[in-house]
Each structure stands twice: as C-alpha cells, then as structure tokens.
N, CA, C and O atoms as CSV, one atom per row, in Angstrom:
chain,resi,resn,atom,element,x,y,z
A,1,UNK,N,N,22.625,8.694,-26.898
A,1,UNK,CA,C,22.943,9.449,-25.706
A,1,UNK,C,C,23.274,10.872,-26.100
A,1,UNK,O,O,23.716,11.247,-27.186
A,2,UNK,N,N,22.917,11.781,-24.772
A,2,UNK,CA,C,23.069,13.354,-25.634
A,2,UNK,C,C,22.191,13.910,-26.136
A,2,UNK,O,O,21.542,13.420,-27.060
A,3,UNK,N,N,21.963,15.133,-25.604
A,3,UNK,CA,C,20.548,16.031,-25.848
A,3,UNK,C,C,20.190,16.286,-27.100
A,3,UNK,O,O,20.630,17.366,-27.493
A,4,UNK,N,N,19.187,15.353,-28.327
A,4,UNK,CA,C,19.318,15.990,-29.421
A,4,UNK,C,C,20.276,15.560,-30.371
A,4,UNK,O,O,20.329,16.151,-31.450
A,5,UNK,N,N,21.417,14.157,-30.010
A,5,UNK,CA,C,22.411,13.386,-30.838
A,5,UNK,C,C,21.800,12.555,-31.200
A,5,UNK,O,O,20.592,12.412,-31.013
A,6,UNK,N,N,22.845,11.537,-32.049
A,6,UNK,CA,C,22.128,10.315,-32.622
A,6,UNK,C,C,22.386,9.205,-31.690
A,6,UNK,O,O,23.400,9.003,-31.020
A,7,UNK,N,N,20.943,8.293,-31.781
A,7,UNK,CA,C,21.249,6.947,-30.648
A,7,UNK,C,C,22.358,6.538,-30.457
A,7,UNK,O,O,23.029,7.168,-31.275
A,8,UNK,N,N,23.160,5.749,-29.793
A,8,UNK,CA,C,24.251,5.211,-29.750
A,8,UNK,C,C,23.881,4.049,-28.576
A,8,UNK,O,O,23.341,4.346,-27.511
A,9,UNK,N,N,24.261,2.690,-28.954
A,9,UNK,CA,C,24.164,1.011,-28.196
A,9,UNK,C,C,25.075,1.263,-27.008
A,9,UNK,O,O,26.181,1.803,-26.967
A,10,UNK,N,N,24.260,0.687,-25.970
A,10,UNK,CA,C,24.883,0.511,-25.092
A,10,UNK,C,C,24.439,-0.851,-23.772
A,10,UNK,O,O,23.417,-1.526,-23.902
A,11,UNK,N,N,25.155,-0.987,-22.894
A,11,UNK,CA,C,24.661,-1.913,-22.302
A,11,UNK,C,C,24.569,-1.578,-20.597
A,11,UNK,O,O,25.422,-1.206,-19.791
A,12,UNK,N,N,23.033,-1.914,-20.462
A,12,UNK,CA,C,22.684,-1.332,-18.968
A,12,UNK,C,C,23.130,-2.790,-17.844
A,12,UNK,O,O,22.579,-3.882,-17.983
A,13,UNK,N,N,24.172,-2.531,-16.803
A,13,UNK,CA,C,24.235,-3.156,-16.138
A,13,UNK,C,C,23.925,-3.396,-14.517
A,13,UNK,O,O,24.422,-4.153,-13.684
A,14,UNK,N,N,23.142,-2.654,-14.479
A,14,UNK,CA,C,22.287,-1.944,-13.022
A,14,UNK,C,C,21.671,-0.984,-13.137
A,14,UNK,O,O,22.077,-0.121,-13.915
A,15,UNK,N,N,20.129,-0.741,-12.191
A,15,UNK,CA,C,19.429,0.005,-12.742
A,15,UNK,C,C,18.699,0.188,-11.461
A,15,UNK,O,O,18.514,-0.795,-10.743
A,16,UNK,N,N,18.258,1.396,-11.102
A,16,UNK,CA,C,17.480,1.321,-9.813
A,16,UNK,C,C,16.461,2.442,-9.841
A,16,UNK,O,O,16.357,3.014,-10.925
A,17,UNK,N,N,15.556,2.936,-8.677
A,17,UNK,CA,C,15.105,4.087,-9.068
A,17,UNK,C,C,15.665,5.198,-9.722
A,17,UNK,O,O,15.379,5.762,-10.778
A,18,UNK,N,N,16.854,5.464,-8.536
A,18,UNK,CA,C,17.433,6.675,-8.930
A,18,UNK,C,C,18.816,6.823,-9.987
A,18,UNK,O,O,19.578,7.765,-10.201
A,19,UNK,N,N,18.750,5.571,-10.470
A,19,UNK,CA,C,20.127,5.930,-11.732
A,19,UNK,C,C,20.359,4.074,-12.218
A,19,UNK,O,O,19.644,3.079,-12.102
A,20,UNK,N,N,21.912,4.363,-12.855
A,20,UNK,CA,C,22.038,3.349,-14.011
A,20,UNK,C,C,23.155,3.657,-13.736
A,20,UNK,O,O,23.643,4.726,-13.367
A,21,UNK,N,N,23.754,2.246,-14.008
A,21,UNK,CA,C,25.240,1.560,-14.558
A,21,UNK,C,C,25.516,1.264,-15.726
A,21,UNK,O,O,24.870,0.308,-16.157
A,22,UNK,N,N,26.374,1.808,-16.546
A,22,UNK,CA,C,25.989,1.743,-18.094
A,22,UNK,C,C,27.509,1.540,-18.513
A,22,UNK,O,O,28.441,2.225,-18.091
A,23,UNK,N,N,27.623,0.276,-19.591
A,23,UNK,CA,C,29.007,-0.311,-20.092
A,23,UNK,C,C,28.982,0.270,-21.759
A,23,UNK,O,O,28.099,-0.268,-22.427
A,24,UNK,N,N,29.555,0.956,-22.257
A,24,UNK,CA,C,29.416,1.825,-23.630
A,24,UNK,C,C,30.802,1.981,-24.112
A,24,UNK,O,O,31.414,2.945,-23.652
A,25,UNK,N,N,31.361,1.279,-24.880
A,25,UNK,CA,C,32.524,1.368,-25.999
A,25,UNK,C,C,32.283,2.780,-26.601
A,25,UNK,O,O,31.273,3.413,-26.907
A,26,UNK,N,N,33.970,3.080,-26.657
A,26,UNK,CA,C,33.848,4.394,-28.034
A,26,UNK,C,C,32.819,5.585,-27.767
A,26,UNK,O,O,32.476,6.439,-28.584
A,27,UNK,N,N,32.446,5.467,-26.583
A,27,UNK,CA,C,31.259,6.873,-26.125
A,27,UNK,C,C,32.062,8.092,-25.446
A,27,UNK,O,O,32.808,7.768,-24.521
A,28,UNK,N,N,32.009,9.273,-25.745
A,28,UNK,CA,C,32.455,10.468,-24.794
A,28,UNK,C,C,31.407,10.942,-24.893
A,28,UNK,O,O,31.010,11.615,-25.844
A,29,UNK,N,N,30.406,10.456,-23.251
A,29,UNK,CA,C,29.253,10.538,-23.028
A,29,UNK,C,C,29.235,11.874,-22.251
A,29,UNK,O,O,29.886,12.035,-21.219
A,30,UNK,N,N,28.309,12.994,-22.907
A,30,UNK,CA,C,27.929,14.245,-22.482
A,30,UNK,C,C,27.604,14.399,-21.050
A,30,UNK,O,O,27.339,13.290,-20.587
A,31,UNK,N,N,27.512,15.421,-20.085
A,31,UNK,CA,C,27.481,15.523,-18.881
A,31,UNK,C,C,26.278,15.133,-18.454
A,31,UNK,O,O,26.086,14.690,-17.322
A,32,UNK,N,N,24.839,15.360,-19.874
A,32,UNK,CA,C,23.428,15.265,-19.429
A,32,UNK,C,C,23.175,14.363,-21.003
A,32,UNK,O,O,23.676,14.464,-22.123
A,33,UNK,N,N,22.323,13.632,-20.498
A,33,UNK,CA,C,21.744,12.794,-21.766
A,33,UNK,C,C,20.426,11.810,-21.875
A,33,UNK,O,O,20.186,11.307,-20.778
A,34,UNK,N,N,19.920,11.585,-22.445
A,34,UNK,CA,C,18.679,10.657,-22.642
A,34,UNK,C,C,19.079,9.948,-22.761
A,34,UNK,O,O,20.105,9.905,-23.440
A,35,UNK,N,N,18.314,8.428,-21.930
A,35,UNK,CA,C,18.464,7.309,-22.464
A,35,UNK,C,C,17.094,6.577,-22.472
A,35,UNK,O,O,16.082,6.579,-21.772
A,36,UNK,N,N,17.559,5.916,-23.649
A,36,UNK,CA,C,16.217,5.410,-24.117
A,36,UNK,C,C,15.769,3.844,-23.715
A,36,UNK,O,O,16.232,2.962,-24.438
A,37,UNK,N,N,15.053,3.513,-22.803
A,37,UNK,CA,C,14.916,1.831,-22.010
A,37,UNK,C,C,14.414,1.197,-23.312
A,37,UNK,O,O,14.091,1.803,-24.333
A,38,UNK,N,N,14.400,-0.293,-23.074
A,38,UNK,CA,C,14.048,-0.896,-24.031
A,38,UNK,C,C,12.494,-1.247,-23.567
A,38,UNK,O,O,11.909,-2.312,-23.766
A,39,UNK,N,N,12.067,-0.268,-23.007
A,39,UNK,CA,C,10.636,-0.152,-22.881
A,39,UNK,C,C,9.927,0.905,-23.478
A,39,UNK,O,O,8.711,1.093,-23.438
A,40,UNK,N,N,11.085,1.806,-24.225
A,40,UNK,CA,C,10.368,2.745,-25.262
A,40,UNK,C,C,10.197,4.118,-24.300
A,40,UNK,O,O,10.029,5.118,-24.998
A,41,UNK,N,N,10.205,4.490,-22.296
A,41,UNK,CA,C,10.527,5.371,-21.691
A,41,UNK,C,C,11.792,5.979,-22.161
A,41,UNK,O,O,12.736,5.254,-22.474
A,42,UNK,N,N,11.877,7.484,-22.240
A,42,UNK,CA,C,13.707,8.254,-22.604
A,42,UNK,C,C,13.680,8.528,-20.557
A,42,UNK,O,O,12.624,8.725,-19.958
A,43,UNK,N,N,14.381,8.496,-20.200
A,43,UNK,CA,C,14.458,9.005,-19.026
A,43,UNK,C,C,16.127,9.749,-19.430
A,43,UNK,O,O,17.135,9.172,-19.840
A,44,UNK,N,N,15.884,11.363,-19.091
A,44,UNK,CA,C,17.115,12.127,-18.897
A,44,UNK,C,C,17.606,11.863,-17.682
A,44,UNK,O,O,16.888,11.571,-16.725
A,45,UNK,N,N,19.106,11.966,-17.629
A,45,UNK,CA,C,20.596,11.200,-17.159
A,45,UNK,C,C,21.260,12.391,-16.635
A,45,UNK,O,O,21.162,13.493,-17.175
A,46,UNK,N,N,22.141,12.088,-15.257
A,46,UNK,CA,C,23.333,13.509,-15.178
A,46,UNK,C,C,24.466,12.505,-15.256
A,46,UNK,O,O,24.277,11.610,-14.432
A,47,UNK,N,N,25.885,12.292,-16.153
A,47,UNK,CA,C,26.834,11.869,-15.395
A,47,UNK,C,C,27.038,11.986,-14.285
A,47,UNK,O,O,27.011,13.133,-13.838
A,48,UNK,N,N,27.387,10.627,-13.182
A,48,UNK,CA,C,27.962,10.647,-12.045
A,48,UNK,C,C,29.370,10.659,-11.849
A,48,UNK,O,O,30.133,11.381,-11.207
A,49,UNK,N,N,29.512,9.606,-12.619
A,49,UNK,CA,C,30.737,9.012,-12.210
A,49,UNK,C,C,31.436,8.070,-13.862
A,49,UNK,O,O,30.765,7.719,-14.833
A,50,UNK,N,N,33.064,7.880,-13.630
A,50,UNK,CA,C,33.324,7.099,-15.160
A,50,UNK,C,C,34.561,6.450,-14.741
A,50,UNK,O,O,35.534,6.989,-14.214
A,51,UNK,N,N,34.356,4.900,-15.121
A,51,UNK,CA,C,35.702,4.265,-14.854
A,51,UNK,C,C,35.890,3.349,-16.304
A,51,UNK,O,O,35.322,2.275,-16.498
A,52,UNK,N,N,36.779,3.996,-17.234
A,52,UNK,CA,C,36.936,3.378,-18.435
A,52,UNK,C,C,35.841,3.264,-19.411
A,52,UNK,O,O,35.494,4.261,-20.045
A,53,UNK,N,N,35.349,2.282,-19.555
A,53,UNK,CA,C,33.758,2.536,-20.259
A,53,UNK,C,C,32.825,2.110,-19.779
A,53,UNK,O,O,31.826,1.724,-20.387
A,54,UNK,N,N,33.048,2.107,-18.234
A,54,UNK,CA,C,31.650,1.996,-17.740
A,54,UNK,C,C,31.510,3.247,-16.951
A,54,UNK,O,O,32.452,3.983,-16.659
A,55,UNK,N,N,30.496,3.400,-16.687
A,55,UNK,CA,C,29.957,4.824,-15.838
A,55,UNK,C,C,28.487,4.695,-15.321
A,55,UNK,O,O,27.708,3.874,-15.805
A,56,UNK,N,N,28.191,5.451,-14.431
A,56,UNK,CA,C,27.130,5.657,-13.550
A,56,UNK,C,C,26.488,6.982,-13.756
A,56,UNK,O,O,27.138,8.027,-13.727
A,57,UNK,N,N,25.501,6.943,-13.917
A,57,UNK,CA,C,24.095,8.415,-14.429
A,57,UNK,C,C,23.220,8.563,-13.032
A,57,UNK,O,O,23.295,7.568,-12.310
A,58,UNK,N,N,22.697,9.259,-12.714
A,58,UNK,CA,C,21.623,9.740,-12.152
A,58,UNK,C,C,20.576,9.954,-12.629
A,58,UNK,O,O,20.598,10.948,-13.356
A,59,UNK,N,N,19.510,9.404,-12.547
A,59,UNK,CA,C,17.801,10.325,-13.360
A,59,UNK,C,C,17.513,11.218,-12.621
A,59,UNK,O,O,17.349,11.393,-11.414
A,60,UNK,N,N,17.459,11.950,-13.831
A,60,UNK,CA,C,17.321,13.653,-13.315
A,60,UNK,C,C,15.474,13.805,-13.504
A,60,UNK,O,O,15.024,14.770,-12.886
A,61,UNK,N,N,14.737,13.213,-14.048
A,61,UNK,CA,C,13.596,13.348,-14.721
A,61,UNK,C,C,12.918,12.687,-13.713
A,61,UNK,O,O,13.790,11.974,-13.218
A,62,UNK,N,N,11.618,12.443,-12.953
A,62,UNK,CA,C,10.897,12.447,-12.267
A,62,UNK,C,C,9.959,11.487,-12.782
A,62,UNK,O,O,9.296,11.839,-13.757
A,63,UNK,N,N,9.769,10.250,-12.268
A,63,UNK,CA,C,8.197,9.585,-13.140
A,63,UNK,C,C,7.277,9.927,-11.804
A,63,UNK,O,O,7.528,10.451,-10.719
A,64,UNK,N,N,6.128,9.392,-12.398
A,64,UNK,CA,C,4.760,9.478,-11.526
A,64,UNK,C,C,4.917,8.569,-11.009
A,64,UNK,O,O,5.247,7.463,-11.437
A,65,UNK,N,N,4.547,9.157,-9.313
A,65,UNK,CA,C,4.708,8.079,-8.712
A,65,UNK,C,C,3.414,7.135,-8.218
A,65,UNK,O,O,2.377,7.703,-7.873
A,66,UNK,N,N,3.510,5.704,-8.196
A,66,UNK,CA,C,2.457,4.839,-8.589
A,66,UNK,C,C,1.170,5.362,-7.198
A,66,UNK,O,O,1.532,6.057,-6.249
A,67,UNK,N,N,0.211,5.035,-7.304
A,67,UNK,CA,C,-0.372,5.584,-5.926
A,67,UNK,C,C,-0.244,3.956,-4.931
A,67,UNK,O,O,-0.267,2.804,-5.366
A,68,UNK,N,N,-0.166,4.239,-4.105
A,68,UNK,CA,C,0.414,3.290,-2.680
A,68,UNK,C,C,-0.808,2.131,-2.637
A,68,UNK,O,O,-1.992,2.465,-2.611
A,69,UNK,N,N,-0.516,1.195,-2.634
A,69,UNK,CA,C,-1.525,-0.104,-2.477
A,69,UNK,C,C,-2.647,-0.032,-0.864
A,69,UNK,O,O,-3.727,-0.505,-0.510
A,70,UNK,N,N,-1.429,0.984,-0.203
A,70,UNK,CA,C,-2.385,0.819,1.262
A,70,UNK,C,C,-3.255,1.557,1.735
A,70,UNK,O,O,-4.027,1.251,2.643
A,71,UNK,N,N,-3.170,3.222,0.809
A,71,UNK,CA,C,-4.339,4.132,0.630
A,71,UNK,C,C,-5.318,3.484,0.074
A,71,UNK,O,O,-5.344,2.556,-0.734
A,72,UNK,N,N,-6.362,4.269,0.765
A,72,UNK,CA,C,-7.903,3.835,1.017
A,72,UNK,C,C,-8.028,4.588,-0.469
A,72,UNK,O,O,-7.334,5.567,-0.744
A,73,UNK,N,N,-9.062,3.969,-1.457
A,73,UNK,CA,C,-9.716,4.914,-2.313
A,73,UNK,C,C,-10.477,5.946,-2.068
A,73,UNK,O,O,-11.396,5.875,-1.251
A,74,UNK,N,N,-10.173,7.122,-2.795
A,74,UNK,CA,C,-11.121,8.107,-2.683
A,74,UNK,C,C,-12.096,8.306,-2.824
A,74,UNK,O,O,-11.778,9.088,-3.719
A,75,UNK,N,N,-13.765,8.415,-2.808
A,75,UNK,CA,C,-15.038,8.612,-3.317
A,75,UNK,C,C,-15.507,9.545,-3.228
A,75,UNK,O,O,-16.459,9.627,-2.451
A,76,UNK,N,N,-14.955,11.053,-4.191
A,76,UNK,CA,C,-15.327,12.309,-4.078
A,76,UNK,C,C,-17.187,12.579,-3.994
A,76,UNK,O,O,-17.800,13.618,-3.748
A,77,UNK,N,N,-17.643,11.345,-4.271
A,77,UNK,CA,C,-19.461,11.521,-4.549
A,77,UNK,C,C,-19.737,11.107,-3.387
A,77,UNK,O,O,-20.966,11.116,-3.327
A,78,UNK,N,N,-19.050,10.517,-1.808
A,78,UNK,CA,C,-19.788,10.158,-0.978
A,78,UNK,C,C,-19.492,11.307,0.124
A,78,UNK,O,O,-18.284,11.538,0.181
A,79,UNK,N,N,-20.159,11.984,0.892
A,79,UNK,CA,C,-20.816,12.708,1.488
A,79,UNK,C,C,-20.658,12.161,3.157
A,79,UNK,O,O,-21.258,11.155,3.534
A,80,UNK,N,N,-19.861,12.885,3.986
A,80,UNK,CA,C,-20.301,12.390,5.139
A,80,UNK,C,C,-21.666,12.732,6.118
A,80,UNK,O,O,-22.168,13.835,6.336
A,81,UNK,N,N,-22.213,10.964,6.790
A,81,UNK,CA,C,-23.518,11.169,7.332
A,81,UNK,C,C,-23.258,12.025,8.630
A,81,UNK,O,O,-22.180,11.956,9.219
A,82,UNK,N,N,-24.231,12.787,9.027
A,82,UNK,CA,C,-24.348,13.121,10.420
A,82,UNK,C,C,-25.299,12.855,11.022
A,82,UNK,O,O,-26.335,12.844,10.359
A,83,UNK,N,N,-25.428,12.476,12.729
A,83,UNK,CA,C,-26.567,12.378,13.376
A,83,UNK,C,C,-27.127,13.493,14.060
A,83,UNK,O,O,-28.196,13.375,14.659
C-alpha cells in the first residue's frame, strides 16, 4: 500500500465497484495508495474512512467499462439500403 512503498498483507473484506473494506494490522495507511487484487489488477485507492484497523478506500482509477449485453453490434462495413 502507498505510492511507490513496499507491498504490505492485508485482508479485503468487501469490495464493490466503487471501493473496499480493508482489515490491515500495523498499517499507517497513506491518504492515496495501490492495491494490488489477487487478480494481479493495482487499482489506486483514496482513504475514506478508519475505525482501528479496518478502513474503507474509494477507487479513484477508472476501469473500462464492459460494453452492455443489450447493444446491438456495430457493422461499420454495412451501408444503409435506399429505395
């Protein structure tokens, strides 16, 4: 955790689009920080909030968002007919 520090273990206990619940011993966790999923994504963090050693982040970092199952595909090569 921390822009540019060394890893440090922690344990994610909620997780949603927009942020994380995070339980971390012995951390004086920086205001902004990376965290690294155990999917190998870093998604950068703002502290929210801190009650003892647990605390709440915000993702500040933006993923792509998936394209929508209910949009029609595009076919830039088809041409509309006219009569």
């Amino acid at each position: 955790m921390g822009l540019g520090s060394l890893p440090r273990d922690c344990t994610i206990t909620d997780i949603s689009d927009g942020g994380v619940r995070i339980i971390a011993e012995n951390l004086d966790e920086p205001a902004e920080f990376t965290l690294i999923l155990s999917t190998g994504r870093p998604r950068l963090c703002r502290l929210a909030w801190r009650i003892g050693c647990e605390f709440g982040a915000q993702f500040i970092d933006h993923l792509a968002a998936a394209p929508s199952r209910h949009s029609a595909p595009q076919d830039s090569a088809r041409t509309p007919e006219y009569a």
